[in-house]
PLY file of the C-alpha trace (Angstrom):
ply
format ascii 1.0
element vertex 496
property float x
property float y
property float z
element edge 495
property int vertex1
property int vertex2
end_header
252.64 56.99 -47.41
251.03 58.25 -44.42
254.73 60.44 -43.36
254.29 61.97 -47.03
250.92 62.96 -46.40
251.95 64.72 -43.10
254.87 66.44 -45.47
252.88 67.70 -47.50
250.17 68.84 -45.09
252.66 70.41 -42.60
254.51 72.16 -46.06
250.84 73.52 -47.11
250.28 75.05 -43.48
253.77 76.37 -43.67
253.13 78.10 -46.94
249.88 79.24 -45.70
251.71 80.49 -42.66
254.44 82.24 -44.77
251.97 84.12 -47.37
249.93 85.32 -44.02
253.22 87.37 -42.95
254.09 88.13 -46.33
250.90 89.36 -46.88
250.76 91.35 -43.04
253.90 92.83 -44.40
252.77 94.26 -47.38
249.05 95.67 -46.46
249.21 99.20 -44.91
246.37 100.80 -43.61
245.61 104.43 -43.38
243.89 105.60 -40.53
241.04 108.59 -40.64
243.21 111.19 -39.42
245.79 110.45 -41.60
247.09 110.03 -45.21
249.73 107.40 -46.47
252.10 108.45 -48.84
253.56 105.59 -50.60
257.00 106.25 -53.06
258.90 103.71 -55.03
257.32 103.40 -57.76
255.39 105.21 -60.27
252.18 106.01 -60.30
249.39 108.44 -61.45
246.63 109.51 -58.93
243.80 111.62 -59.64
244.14 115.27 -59.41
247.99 115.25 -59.62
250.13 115.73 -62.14
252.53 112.95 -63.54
255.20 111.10 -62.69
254.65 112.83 -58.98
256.57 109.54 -58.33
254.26 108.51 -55.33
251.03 107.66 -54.44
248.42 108.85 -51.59
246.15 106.50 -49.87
243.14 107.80 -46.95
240.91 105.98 -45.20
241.77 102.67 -46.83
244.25 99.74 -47.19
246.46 99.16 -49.71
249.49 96.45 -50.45
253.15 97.66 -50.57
256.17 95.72 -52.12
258.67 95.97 -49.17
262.23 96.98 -50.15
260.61 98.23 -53.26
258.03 101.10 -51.96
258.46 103.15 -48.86
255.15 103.82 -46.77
255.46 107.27 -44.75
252.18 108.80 -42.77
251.08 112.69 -43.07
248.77 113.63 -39.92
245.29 115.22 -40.57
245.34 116.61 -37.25
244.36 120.09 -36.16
247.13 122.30 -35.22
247.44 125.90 -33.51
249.59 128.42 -33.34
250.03 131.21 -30.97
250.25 135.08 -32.88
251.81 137.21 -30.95
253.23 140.27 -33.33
254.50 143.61 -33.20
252.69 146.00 -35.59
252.50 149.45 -36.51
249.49 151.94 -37.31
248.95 154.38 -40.06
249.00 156.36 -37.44
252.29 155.65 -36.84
251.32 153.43 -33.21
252.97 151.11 -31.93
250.78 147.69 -31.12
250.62 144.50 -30.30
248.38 142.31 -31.65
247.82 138.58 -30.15
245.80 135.91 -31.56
245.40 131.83 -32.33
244.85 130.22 -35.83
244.14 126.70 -36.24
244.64 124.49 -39.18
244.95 121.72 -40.51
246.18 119.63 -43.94
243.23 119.79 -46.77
241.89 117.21 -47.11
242.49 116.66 -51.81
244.82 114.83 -53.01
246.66 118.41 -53.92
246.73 119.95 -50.25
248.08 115.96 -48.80
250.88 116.35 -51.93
251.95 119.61 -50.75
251.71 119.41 -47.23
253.66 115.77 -48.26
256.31 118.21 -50.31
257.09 121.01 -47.52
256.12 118.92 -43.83
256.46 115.35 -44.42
259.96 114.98 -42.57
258.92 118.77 -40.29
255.71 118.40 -39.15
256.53 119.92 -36.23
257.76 123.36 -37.73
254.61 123.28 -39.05
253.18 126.02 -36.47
256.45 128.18 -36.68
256.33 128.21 -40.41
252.37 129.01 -40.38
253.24 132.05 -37.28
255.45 133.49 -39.96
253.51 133.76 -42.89
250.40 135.24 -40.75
253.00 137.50 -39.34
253.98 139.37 -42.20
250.62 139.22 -43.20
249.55 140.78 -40.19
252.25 143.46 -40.29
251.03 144.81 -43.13
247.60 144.74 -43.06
247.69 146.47 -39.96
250.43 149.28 -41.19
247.19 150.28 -43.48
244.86 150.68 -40.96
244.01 152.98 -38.01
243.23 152.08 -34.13
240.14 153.12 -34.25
239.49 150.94 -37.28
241.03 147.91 -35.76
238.93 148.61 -32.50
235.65 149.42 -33.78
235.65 146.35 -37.01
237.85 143.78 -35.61
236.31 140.95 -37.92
237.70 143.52 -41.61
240.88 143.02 -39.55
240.70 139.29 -39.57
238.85 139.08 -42.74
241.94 140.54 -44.85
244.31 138.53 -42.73
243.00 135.32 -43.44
242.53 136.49 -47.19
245.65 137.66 -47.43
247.40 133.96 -46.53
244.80 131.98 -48.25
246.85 131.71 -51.30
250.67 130.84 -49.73
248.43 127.82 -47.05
246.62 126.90 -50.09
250.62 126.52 -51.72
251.39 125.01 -48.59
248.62 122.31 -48.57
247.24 123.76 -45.00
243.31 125.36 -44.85
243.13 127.77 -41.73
239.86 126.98 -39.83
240.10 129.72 -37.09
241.87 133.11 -36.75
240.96 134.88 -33.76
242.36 138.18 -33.06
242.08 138.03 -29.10
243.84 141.11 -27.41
245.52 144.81 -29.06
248.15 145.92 -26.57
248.86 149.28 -26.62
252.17 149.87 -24.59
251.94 153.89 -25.78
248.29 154.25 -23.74
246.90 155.37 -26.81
243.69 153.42 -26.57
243.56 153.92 -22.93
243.42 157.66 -23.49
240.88 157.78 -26.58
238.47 155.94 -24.20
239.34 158.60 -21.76
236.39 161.04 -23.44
234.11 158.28 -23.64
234.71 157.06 -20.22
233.98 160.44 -18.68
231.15 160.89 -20.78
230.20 156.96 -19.31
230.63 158.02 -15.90
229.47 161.16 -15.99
225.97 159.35 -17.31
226.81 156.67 -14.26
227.24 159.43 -12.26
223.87 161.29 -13.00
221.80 157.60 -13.39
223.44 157.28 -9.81
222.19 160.31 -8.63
219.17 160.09 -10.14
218.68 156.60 -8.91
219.99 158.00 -5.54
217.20 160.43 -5.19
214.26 157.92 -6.66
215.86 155.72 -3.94
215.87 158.74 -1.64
211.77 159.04 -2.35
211.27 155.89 -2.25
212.46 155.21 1.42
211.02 158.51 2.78
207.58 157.08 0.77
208.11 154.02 2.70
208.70 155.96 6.12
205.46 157.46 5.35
203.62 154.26 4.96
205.43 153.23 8.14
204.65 156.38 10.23
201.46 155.67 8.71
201.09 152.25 9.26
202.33 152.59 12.55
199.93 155.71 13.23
196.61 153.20 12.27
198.46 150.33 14.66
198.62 152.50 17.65
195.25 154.22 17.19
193.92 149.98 16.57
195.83 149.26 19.70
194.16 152.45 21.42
191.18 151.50 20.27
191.52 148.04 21.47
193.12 149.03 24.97
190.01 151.61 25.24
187.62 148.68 25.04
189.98 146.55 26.82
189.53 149.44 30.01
186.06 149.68 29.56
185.42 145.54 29.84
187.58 145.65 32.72
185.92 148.74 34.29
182.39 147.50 33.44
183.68 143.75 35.22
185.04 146.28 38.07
181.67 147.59 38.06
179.91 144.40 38.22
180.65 143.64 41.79
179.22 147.06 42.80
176.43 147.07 40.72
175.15 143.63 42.12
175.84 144.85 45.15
174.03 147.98 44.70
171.22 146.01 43.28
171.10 143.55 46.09
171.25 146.71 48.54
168.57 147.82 47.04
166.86 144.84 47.49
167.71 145.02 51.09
166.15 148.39 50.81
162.96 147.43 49.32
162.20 144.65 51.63
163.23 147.04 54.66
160.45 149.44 53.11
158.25 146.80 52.96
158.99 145.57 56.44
158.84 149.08 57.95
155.22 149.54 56.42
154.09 146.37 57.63
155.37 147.67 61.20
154.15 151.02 60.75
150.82 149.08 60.09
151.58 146.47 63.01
152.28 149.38 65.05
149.39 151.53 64.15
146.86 148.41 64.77
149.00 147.69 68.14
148.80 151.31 69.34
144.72 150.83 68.38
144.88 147.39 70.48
146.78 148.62 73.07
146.09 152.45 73.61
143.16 153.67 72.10
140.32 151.22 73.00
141.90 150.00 76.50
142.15 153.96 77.16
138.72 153.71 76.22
137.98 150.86 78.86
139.78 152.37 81.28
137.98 155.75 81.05
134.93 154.13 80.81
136.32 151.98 84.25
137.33 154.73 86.22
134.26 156.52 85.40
132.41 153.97 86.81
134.65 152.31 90.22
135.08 154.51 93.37
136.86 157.28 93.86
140.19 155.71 94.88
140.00 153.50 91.66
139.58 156.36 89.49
143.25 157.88 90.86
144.94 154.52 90.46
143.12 154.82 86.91
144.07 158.48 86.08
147.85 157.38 87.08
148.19 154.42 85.10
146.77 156.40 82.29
149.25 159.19 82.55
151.62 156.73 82.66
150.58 154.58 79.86
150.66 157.84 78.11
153.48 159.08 79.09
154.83 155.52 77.58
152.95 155.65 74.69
154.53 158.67 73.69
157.99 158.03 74.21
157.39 154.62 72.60
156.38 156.64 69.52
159.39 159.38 69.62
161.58 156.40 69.57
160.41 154.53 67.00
159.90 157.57 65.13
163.53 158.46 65.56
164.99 154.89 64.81
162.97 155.03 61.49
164.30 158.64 60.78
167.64 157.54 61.98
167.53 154.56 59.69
165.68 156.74 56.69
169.27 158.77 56.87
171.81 156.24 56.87
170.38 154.38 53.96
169.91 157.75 52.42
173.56 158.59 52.55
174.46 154.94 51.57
171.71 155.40 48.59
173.52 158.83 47.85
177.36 156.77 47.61
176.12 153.69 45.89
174.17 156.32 42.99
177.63 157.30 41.84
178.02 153.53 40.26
174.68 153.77 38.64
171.72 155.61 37.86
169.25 152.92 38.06
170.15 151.90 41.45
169.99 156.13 42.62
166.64 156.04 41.31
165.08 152.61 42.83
167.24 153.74 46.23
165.01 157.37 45.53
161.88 155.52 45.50
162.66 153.79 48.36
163.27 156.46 50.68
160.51 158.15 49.81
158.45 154.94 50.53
160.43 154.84 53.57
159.53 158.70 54.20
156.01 158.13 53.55
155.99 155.00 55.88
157.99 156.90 58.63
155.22 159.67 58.12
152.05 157.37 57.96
154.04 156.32 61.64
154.56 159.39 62.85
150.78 160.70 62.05
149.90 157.99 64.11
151.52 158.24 66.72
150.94 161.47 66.88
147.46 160.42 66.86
147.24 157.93 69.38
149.30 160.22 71.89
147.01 163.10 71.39
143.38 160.60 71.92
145.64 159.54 74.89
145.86 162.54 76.25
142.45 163.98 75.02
141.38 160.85 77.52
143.48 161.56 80.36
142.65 165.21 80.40
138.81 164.33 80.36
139.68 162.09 83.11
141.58 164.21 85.11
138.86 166.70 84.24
136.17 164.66 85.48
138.29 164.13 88.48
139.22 167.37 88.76
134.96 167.96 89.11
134.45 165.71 91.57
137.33 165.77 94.36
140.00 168.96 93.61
142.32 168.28 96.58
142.61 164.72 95.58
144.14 165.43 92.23
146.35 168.55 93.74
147.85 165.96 96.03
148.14 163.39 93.45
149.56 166.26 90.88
152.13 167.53 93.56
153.23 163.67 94.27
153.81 163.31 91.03
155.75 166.00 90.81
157.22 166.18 94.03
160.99 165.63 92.51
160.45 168.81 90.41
159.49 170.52 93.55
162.40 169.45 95.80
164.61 170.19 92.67
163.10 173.72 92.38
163.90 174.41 95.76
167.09 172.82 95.51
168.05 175.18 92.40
168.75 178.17 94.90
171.63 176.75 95.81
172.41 175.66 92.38
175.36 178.61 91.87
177.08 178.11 95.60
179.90 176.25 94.89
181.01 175.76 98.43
178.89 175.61 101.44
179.49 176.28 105.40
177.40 174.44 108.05
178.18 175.47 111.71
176.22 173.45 113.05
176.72 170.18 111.94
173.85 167.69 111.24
171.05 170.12 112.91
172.42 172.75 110.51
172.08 170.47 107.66
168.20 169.26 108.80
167.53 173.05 109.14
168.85 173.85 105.26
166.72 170.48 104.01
163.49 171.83 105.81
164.22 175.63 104.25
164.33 174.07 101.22
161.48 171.98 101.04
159.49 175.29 102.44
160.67 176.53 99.80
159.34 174.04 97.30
156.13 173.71 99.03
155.22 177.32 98.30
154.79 176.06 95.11
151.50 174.58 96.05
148.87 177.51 96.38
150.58 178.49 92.62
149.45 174.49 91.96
145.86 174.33 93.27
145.32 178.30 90.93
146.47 175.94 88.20
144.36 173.81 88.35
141.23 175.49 89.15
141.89 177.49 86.09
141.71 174.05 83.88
138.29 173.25 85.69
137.21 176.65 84.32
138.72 176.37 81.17
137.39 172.93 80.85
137.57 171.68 77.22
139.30 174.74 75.97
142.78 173.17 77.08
142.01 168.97 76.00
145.10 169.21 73.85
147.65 171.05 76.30
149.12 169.17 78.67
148.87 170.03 82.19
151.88 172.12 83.67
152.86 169.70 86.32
152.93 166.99 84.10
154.90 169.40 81.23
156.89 171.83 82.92
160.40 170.96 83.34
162.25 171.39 86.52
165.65 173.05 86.59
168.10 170.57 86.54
169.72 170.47 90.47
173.71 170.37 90.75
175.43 168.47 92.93
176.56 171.35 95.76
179.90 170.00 97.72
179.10 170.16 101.30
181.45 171.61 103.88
181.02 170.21 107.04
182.19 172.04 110.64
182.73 168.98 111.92
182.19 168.65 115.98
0 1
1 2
2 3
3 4
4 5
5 6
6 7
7 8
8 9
9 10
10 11
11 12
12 13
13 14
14 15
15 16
16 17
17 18
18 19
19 20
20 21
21 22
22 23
23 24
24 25
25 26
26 27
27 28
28 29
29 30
30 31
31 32
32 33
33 34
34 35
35 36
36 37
37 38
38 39
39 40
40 41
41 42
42 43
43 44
44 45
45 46
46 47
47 48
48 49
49 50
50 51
51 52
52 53
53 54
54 55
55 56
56 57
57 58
58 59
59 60
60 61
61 62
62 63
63 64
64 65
65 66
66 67
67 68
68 69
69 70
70 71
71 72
72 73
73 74
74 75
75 76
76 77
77 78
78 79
79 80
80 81
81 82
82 83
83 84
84 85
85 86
86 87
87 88
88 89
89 90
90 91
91 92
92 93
93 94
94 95
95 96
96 97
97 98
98 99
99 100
100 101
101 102
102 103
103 104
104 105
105 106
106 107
107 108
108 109
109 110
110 111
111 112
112 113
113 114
114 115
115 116
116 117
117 118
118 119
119 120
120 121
121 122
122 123
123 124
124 125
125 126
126 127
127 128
128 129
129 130
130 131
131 132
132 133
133 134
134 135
135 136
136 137
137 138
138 139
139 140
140 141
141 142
142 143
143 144
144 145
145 146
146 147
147 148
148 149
149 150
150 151
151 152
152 153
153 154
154 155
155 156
156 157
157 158
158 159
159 160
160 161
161 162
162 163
163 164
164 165
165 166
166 167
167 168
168 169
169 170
170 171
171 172
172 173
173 174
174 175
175 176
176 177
177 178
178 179
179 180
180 181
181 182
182 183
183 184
184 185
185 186
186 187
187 188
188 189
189 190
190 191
191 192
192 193
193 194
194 195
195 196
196 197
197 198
198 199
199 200
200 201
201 202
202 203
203 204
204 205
205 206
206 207
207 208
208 209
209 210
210 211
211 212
212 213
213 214
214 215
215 216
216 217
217 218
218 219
219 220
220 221
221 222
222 223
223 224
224 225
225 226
226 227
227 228
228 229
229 230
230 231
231 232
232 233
233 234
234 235
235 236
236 237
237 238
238 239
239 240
240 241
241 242
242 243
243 244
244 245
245 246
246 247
247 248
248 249
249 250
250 251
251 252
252 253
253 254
254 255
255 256
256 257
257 258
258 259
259 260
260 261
261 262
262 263
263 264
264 265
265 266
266 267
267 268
268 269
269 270
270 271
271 272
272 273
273 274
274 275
275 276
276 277
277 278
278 279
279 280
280 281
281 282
282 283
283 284
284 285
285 286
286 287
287 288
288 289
289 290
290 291
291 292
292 293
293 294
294 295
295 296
296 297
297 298
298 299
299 300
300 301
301 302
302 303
303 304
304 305
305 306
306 307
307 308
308 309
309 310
310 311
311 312
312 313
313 314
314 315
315 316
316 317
317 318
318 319
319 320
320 321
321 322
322 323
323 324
324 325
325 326
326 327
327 328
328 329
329 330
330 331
331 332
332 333
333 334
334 335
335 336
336 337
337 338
338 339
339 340
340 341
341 342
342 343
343 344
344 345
345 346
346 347
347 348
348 349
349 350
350 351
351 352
352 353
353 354
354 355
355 356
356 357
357 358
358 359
359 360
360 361
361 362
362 363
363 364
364 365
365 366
366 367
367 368
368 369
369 370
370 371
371 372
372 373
373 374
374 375
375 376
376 377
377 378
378 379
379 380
380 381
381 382
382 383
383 384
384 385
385 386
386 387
387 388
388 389
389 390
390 391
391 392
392 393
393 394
394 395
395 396
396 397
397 398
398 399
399 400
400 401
401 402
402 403
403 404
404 405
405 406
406 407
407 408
408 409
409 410
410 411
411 412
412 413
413 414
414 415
415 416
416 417
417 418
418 419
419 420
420 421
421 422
422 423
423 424
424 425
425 426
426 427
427 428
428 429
429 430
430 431
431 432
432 433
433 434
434 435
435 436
436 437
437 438
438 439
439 440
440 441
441 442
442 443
443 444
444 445
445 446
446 447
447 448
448 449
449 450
450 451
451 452
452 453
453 454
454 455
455 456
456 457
457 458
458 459
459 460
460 461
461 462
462 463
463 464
464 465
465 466
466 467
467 468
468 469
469 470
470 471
471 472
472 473
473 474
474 475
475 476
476 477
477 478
478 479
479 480
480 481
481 482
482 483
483 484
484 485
485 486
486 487
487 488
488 489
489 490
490 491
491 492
492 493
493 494
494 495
């Protein structure tokens, strides 16, 4: 029981088994891209006409008896075809005329059964047999038109072609779904030489726009060169501009050091100013100190002591005087001395600056007026000085006349010897014969000589006792006159 059961069961799997291939081998499937054309038997599809003897099957399955029907497949594939055809003008030109057309099978019932009719064994003379018929086609649409009609409306031209084979690929079962007319060859130079006109017109036009642009260009740049001579013109006068102020900071910082030095010159100045007034004053209350009221002592002193004290008192007057006054000249030439120098060194340091001229101005003429205030006395105390010493030697003069003779001529007694000495002042050589007593005898001539000097003294002075008052502010002559200055005579001696 149980091995029947198995029978049976391995019997029903077989027959399941068997009707699975059976039934593999009789279902076809058409794909999308193609159509199944099944013969054998017949049958009536839609659209066709009867007793076609075969039926068409897209884009689904369907059962087939084998050995009974056959099962063949049509592609719905695209397909091209080069054109490449030799045509002739109404003019009577020779061209060539490429292009591509793509097509395809319709998609009916009626395209598939035609295409089925003419391709199904030849699919792949498919393209030659479509080349031909849009050869001819071609042929003669172009024998009815011109080149400049195929050049200027190049879509009429594929227009009528594809109108022209729409009826023999609609017989055929094929739809065209491009025709491009790419390229017109023209082996005669025909089109070359009818764009000839327009092409020189063109580049005449080019020519002139080039030109034209050329001398916009040309206005442009020397517009630009302006701007840059310009631009460059404002730069350097900027960088003039700048440089000037550049040269004046740096002159003005050259400057500096001179002008503070100027200034603190003039400092120097002023405080020398101030100093030299202060000793002009120090001076003036010194020379009142020490000249004026102790020539007023002594006067009054020698006035009143004995006679000998009142020649040691007249001396030491002259002398103090005589002192005095060259005390004064001195200072008084220092001061003017030192007035010049600092007024040249004012004059060179006012170049630098105005200011410093004009402060340096003021202080030489405080300087001047100092030097002057010195000066006047000086002056001053030299002249009561003398005023003193001439009453004195007046009053002495009064009193004892060959005193002050001899006193005069002992104070001048140099001047004297030098006066005698001056007549031998243009011998330039000298003879003695007789040695050292001729030399003793020339000194004593000499001083003989100088001696007679002294009657011409004592007139002198007895005319100031007569004049009195009349001559306070001249000096005396012995005391003023200046002796010729004595040479130094080579002496020649014989010796013994």
């Amino acid at each position: 029981m149980p091995m029947v059961v198995g029978v049976v069961a391995g019997a029903a799997v077989l027959a399941v088994l068997v009707l699975i291939g059976v039934f593999k081998m009789m279902w076809r499937v058409a794909e999308p891209n193609e159509a199944l054309i099944i013969s054998g038997s017949n049958h009536r599809t839609e659209g066709l006409e009867a007793g076609m003897g075969f039926r068409i099957v897209t884009g689904r399955g369907t059962l087939v008896l084998p050995g009974v029907q056959a099962v063949r497949k049509l592609s719905l594939d695209l397909n091209e075809t080069e054109l490449s055809v030799d045509c002739v003008t109404q003019q009577g030109i020779p061209l060539k005329v490429r292009g591509v057309v793509i097509f395809k099978v319709g998609d009916d019932f009626v395209s598939i059964a035609n295409a089925g009719r003419r391709f199904l064994d030849q699919q792949k003379l498919m393209s030659e047999r479509v080349h031909n018929v849009f050869a001819g086609h071609l042929r003669s649409i172009v024998g009815g038109l011109t080149v400049e009609d195929m050049i200027r409306d190049r879509d009429k031209l594929t227009g009528q072609t594809r109108a022209a084979c729409g009826t023999e690929m609609e017989k055929l079962g094929l739809i065209v779904d491009s025709l491009q007319i790419h390229e017109i060859e023209d082996p005669t130079g025909y089109i070359k030489n009818l764009a000839m006109p327009h092409a020189a017109a063109v580049q005449r036009d080019a020519r002139i726009a080039q030109a034209e642009a050329n001398r916009l260009a040309t206005e442009a740049e020397q517009a630009s060169f302006a701007r840059m001579a310009e631009a460059t013109r404002d730069s350097e006068i900027l960088q003039a501009g700048y440089q000037a102020e550049r040269d004046k900071a740096a002159a003005q910082s050259r400057q500096a050091g001179p002008l503070a030095d100027a200034a603190a010159r003039q400092e120097v100045v002023v405080q020398e100013t101030r100093v030299a007034e202060l000793e002009a004053h120090r001076r003036e209350q010194q020379l009142q100190a020490d000249v004026r009221k102790p020539a007023d002592a002594r006067a009054y002193e020698k006035r009143t002591l004995a006679e000998a004290e009142r020649d040691a008192r007249i001396s030491a007057a002259q002398a103090k005087a005589k002192e005095t006054e060259l005390a004064a000249a001195a200072e008084a030439t220092r001061v003017k001395t030192a007035a010049s120098a600092e007024a040249e060194a004012t004059k060179a340091r006012g170049t630098a600056s105005a200011a410093a001229t004009r402060a340096t101005g003021e202080a030489e003429a405080a300087a001047a007026q100092a030097k002057g205030l010195a000066d006047a006395e000086a002056a001053k105390a030299k002249g009561l000085a003398e005023a003193e010493a001439i009453k004195a030697r007046a009053a002495a003069l009064a009193e004892n006349q060959e005193a002050v003779v001899a006193q005069q001529l002992a104070e001048n007694w140099p001047e004297i010897v030098k006066a005698g000495a001056s007549a031998f002042g243009n011998v330039d050589n000298m003879v003695l014969l007789n040695g050292a007593d001729g030399m003793g005898e020339m000194f004593a001539k000499a001083l003989t000589m100088g001696g007679t000097g002294l009657g011409l003294a004592r007139q002198l002075l007895a005319s100031m006792h007569q004049n009195g008052q009349d001559h306070a502010a001249t000096s005396p002559v012995l005391n003023g006159a200046a002796a010729p200055r004595a040479q130094k005579v080579p002496v020649e001696q014989d010796g013994e």
